[in-house]
One Martini backbone bead per residue (centre of mass of N, CA, C, O) as a GRO file, in nm:
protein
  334
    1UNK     BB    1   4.267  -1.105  -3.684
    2UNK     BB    2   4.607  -1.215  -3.684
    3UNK     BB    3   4.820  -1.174  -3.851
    4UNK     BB    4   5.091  -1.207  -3.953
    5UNK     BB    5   5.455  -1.145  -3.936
    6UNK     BB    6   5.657  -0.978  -4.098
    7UNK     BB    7   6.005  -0.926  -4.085
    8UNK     BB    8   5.973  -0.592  -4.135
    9UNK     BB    9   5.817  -0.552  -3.918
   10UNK     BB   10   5.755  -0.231  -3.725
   11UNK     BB   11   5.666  -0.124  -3.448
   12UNK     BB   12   5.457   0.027  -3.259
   13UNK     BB   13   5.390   0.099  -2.931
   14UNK     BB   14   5.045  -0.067  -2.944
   15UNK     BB   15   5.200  -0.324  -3.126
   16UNK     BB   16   5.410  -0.525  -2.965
   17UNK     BB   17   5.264  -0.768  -2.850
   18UNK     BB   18   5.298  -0.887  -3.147
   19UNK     BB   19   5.604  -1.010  -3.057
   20UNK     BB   20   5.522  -1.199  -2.883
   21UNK     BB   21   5.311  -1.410  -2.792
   22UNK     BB   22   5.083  -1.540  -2.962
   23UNK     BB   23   4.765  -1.407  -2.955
   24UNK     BB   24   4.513  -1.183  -2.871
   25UNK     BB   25   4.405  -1.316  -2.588
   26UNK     BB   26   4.628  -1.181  -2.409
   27UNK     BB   27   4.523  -0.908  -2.399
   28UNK     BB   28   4.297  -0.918  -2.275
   29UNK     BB   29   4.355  -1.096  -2.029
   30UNK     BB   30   4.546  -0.866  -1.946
   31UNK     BB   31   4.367  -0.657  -1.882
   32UNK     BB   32   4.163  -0.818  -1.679
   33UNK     BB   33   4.397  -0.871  -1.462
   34UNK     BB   34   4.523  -0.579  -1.419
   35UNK     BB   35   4.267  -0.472  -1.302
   36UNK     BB   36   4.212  -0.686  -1.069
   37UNK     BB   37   4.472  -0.576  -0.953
   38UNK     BB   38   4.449  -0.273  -0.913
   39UNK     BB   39   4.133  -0.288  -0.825
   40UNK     BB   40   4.138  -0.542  -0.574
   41UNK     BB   41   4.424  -0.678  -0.465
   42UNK     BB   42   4.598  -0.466  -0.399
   43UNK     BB   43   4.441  -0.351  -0.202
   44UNK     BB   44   4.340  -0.514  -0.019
   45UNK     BB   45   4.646  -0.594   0.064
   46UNK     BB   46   4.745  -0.298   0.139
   47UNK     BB   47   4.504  -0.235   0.323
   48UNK     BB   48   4.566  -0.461   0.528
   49UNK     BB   49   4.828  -0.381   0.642
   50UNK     BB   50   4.747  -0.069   0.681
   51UNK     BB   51   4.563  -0.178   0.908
   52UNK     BB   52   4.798  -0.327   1.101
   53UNK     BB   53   4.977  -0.089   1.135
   54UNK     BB   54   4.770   0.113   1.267
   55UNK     BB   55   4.674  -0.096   1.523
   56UNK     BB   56   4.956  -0.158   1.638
   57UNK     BB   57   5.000   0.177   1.710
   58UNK     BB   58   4.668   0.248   1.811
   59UNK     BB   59   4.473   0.212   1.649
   60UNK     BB   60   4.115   0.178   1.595
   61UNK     BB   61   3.966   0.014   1.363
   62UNK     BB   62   3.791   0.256   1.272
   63UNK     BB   63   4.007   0.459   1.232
   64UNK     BB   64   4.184   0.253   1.037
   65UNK     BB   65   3.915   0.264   0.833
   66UNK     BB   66   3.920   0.572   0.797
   67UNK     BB   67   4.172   0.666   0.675
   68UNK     BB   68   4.112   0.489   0.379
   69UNK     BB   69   3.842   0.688   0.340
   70UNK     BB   70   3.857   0.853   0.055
   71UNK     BB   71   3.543   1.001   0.086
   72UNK     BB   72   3.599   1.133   0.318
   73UNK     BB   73   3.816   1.223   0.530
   74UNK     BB   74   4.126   1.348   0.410
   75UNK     BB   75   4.441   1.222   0.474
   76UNK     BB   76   4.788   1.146   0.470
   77UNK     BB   77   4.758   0.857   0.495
   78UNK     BB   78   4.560   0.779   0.286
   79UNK     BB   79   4.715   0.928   0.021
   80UNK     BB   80   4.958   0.717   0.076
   81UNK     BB   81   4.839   0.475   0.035
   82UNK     BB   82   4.718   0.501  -0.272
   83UNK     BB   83   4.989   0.600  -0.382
   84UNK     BB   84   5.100   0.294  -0.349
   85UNK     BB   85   4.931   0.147  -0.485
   86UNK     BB   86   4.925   0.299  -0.785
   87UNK     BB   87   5.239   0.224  -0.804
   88UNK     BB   88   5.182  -0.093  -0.791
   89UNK     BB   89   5.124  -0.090  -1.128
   90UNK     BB   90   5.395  -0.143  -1.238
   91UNK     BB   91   5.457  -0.412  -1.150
   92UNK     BB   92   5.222  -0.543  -1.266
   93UNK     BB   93   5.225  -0.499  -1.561
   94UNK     BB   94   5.483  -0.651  -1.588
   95UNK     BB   95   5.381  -0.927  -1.513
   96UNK     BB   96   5.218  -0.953  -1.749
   97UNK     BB   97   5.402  -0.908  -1.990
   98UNK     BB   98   5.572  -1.162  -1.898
   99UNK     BB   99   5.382  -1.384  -1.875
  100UNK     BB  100   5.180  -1.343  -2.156
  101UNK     BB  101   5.412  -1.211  -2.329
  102UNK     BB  102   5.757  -1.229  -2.297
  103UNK     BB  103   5.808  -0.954  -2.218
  104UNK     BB  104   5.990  -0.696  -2.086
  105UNK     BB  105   5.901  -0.437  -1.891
  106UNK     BB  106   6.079  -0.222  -2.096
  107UNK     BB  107   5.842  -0.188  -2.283
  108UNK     BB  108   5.674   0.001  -2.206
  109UNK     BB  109   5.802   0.267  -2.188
  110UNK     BB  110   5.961   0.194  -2.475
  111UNK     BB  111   6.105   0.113  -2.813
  112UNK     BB  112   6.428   0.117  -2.706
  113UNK     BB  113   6.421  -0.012  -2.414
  114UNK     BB  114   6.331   0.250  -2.220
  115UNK     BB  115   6.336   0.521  -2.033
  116UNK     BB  116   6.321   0.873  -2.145
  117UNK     BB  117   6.475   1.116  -1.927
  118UNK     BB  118   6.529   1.353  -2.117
  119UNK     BB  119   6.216   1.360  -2.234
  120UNK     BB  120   6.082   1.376  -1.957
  121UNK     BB  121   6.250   1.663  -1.845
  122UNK     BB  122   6.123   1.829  -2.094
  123UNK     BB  123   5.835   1.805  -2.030
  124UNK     BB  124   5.799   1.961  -1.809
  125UNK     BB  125   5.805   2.249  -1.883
  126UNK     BB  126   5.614   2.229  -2.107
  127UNK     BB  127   5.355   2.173  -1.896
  128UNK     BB  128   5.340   2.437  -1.794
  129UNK     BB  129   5.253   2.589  -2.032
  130UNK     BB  130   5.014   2.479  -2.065
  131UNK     BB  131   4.895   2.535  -1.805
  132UNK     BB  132   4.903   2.842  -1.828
  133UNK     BB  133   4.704   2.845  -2.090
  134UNK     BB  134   4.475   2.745  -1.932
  135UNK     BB  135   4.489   2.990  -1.708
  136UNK     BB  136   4.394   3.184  -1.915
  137UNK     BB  137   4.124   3.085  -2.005
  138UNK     BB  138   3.981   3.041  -1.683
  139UNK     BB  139   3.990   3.350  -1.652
  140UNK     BB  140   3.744   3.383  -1.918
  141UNK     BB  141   3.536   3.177  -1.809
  142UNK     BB  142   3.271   3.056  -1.687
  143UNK     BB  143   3.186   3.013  -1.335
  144UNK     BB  144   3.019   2.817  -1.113
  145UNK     BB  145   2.881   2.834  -0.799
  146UNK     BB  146   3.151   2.811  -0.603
  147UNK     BB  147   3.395   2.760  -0.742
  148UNK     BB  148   3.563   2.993  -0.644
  149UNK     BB  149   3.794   3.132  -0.525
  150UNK     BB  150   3.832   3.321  -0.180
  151UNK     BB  151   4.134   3.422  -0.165
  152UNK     BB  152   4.200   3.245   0.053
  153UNK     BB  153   4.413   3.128   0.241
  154UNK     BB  154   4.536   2.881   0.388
  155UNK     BB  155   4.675   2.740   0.668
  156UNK     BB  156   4.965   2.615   0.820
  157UNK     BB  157   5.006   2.279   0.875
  158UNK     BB  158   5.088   1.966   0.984
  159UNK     BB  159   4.892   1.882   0.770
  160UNK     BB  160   5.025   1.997   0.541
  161UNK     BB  161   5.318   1.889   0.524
  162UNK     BB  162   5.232   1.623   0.501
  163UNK     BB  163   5.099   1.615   0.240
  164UNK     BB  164   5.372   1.764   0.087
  165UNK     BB  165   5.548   1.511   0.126
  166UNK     BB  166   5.351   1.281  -0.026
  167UNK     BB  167   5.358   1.439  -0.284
  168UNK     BB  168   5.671   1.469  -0.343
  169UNK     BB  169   5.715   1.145  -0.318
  170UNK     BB  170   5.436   0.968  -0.455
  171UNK     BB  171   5.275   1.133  -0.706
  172UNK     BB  172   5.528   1.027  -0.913
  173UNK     BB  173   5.410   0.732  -0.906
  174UNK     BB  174   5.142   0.745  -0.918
  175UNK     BB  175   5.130   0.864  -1.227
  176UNK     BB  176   5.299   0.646  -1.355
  177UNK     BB  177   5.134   0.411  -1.285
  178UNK     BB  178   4.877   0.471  -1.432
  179UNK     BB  179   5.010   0.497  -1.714
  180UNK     BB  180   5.106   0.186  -1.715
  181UNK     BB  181   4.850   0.070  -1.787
  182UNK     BB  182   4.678   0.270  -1.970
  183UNK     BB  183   4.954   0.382  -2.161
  184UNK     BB  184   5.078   0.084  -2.159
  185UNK     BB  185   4.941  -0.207  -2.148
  186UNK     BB  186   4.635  -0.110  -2.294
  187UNK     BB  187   4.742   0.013  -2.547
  188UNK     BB  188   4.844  -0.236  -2.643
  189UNK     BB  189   4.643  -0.430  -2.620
  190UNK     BB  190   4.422  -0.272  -2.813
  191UNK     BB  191   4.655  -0.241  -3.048
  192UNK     BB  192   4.700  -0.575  -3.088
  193UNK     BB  193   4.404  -0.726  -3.194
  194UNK     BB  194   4.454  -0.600  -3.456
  195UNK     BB  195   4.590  -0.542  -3.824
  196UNK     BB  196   4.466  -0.278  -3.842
  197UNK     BB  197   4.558   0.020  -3.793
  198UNK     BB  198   4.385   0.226  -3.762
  199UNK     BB  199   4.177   0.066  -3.577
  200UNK     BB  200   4.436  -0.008  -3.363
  201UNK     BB  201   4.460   0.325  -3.271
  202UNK     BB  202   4.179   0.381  -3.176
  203UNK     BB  203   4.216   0.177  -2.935
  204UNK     BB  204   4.392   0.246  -2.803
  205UNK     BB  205   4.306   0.537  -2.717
  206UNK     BB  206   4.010   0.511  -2.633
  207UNK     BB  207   3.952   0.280  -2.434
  208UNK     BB  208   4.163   0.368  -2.205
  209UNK     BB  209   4.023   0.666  -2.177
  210UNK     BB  210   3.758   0.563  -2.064
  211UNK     BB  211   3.901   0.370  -1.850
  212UNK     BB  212   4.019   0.616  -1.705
  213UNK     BB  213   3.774   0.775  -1.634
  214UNK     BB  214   3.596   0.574  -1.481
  215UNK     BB  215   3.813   0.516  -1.264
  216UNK     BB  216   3.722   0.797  -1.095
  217UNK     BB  217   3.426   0.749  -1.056
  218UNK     BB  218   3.066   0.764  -1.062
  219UNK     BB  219   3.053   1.070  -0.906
  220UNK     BB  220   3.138   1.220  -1.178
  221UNK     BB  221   3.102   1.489  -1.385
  222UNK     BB  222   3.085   1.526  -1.677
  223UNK     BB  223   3.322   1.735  -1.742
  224UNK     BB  224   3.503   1.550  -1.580
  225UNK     BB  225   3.499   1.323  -1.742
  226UNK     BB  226   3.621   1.457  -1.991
  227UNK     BB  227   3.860   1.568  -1.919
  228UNK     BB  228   3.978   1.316  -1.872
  229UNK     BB  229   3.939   1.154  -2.153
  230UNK     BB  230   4.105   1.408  -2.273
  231UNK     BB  231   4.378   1.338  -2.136
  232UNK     BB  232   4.382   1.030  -2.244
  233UNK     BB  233   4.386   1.084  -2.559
  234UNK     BB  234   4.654   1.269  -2.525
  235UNK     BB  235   4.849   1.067  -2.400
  236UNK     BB  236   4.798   0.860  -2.611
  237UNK     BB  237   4.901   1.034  -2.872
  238UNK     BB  238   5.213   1.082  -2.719
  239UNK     BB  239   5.310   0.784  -2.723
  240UNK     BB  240   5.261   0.669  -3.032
  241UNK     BB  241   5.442   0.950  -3.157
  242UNK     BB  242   5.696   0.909  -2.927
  243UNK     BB  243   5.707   0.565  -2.778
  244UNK     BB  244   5.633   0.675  -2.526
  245UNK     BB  245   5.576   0.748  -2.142
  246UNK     BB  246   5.654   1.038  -2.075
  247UNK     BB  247   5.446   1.254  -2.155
  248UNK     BB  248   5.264   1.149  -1.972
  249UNK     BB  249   5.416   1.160  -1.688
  250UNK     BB  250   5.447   1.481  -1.695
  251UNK     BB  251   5.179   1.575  -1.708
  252UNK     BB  252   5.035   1.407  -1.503
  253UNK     BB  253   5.246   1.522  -1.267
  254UNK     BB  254   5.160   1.805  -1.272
  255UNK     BB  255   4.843   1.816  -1.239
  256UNK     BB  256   4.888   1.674  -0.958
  257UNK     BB  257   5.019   1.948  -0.820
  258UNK     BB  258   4.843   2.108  -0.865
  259UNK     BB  259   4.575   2.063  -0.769
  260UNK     BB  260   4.683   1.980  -0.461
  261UNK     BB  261   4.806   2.290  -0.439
  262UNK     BB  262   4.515   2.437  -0.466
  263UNK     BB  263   4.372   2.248  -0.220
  264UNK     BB  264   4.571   2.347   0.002
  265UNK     BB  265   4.568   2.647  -0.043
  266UNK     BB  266   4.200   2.702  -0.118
  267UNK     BB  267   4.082   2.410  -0.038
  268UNK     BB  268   4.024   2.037  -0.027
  269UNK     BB  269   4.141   1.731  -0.019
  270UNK     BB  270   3.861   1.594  -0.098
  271UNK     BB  271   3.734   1.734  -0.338
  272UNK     BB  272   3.996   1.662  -0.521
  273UNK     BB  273   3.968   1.377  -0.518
  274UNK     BB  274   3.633   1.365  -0.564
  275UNK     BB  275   3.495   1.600  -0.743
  276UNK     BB  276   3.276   1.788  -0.567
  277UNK     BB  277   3.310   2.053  -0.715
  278UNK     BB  278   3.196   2.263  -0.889
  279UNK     BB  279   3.088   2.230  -1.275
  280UNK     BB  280   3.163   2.336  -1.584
  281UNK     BB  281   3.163   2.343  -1.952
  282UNK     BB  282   3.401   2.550  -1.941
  283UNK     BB  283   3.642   2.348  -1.877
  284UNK     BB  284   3.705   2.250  -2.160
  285UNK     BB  285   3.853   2.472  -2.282
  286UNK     BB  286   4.104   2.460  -2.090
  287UNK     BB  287   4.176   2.164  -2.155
  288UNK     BB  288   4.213   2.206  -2.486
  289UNK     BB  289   4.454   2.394  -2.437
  290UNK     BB  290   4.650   2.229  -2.294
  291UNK     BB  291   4.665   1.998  -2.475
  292UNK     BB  292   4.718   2.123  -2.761
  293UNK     BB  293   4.981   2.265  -2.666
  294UNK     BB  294   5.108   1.929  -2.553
  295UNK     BB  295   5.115   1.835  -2.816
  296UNK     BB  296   5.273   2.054  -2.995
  297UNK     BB  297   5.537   2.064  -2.824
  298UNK     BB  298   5.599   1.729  -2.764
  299UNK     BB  299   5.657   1.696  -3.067
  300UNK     BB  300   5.845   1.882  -3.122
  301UNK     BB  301   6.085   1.783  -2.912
  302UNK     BB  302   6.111   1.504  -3.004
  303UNK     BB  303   6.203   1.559  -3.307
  304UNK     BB  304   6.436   1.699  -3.228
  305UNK     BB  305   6.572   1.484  -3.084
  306UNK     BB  306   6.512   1.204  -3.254
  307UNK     BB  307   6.297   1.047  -3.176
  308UNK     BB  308   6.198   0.674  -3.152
  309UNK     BB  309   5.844   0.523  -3.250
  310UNK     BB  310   5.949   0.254  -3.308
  311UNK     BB  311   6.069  -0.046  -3.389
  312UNK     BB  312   6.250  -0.292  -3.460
  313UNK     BB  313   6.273  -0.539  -3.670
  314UNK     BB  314   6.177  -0.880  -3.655
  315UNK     BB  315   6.240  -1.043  -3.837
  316UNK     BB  316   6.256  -1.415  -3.828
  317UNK     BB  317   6.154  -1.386  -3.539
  318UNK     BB  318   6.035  -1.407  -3.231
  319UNK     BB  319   6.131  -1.360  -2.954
  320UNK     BB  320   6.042  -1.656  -2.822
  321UNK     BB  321   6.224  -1.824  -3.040
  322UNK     BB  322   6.479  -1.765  -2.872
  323UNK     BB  323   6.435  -1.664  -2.540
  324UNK     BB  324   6.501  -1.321  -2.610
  325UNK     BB  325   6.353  -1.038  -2.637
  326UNK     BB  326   6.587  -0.832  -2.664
  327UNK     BB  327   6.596  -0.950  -3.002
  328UNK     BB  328   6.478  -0.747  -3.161
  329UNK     BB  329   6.600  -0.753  -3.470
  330UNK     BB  330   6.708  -1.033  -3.448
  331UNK     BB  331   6.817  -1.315  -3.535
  332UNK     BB  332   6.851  -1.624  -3.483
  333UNK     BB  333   7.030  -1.831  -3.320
  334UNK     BB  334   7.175  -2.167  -3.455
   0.00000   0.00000   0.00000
């Protein structure tokens, strides 16, 4: 399935795995171990941490364990303690990144291998735009009954703040969790199981984008599904166009802080969590303005700024077998 490495190979991002320890079965076992720690064992015990440290403080058992049941009423402790499971799928890719392929975590970010800051903070702005092209066609479009917001402000409570708080300080890192995991280590691995570049690119993209909207569980409505999946989609494929992990990060955060604050300002955080909102296909063309405007902006300013989308060549031999991951692209030293 795995042809040998040409030594002039220069990988693109989603096929570094194969610069790693050799076997394409690493990327699948990869693949299901990342998914079984960020969606089983970390919540287990982040979550029985947060029930331990709520019952310490006075919560009784039952308001500890519904507090963290965020398809019931979300609180801000609740919202908290997810944005940090979702957080720790960082260190989660790291790790597995390092176990199974002895590539250093640094390559996750991107080809260069490392987060290149000031293209992250250039997709801002960005998205923003994007965000606007969204809600330019959202306001001609029909809207399904029950969808449209009432006009009325929601009022400003402590529990707004607490909030405001929340989504503020670990948002950012929730989106980028998310981020590592779907556009970053399952990127790798579905684009790195097979030869053929075609094949490894649309595995790349479509597999993780999939399994990103599934993720997002299973009583959302198709349309809702789609959105994500069509999220997943154009995040994957400017990972791959710019090489890194940063346009994903970016846009991901700005959509989150949108959401949330639309939420807080005029409808409700439980169903904004949950997507039980009325929702209908006229959804899409909103969606597909923003895709495709922050898909052609972000191709853009990377382009413009000179970003590195390969990384270097293999030279004549695999990181493992100098036992230095990052000296991708030079001679082994004899």
């Amino acid at each position: 399935m795995i042809e040998p490495l040409d030594p002039s190979f220069r990988p693109r991002y989603h096929e570094l795995h194969r610069v790693g320890r050799p076997g394409w079965w690493r990327s699948l076992v990869g693949a299901a171990v990342l998914l079984v720690l960020v969606f089983a064992l970390v919540p287990l015990v982040a979550g029985g941490i947060a029930v331990a440290v709520l019952v310490a403080t006075g919560s009784s058992m039952e308001e500890a364990t519904a507090v963290l049941d965020i398809t019931g009423e979300v609180s801000p402790t609740g919202l908290a303690v997810l944005n940090v499971i979702l957080a720790l799928a960082i260190p989660a890719s790291w790790l597995v990144i390092w176990a199974l392929h002895r590539l250093r975590p640094r390559w996750l970010s991107s080809v260069t291998p490392r987060l290149r800051w000031r293209f992250l903070l250039a997709c801002l702005p960005i998205s923003v735009v994007a965000l606007l092209a969204s809600l330019l066609v959202a306001v001609v479009v029909p809207t399904p009954d029950g969808a449209a917001a009432s006009g009325s402000i929601n009022d400003f409570t402590s529990t707004t703040r607490d909030f405001l708080l929340v989504i503020a300080l670990l948002t950012p890192l929730q989106a980028a969790g998310e981020e590592y995991v779907f556009r970053g280590y399952l990127t790798q691995a579905f684009g790195s199981m097979v030869s053929n570049r075609r094949v490894s690119l649309i595995l790349a993209v479509l597999v993780p984008s999939l399994l990103f909207a599934l993720a997002h569980g299973a009583g959302q409505s198709v349309p809702v599904f789609f959105d994500r999946f069509a999220f997943g989609v154009v995040a994957g494929i400017l990972v791959i166009r710019t090489g890194g992990l940063e346009a994903a990060i970016a846009m991901h955060v700005l959509n989150n802080f949108f959401a949330y604050g639309l939420a807080l300002s005029f409808g409700d955080m439980t169903e904004a969590l949950n997507a039980s909102a009325p929702t209908s296909w006229w959804m899409i063309a909103s969606t597909l303005a923003q895709s495709l405007v922050y898909l052609g902006l972000a191709s853009w300013v990377a382009k413009a700024m000179g970003l590195v989308n390969v990384g270097p060549p293999v030279g004549g031999a695999l990181p493992p077998a100098s036992g230095r991951p990052e000296l991708i692209g030079q001679p082994p030293r004899v």
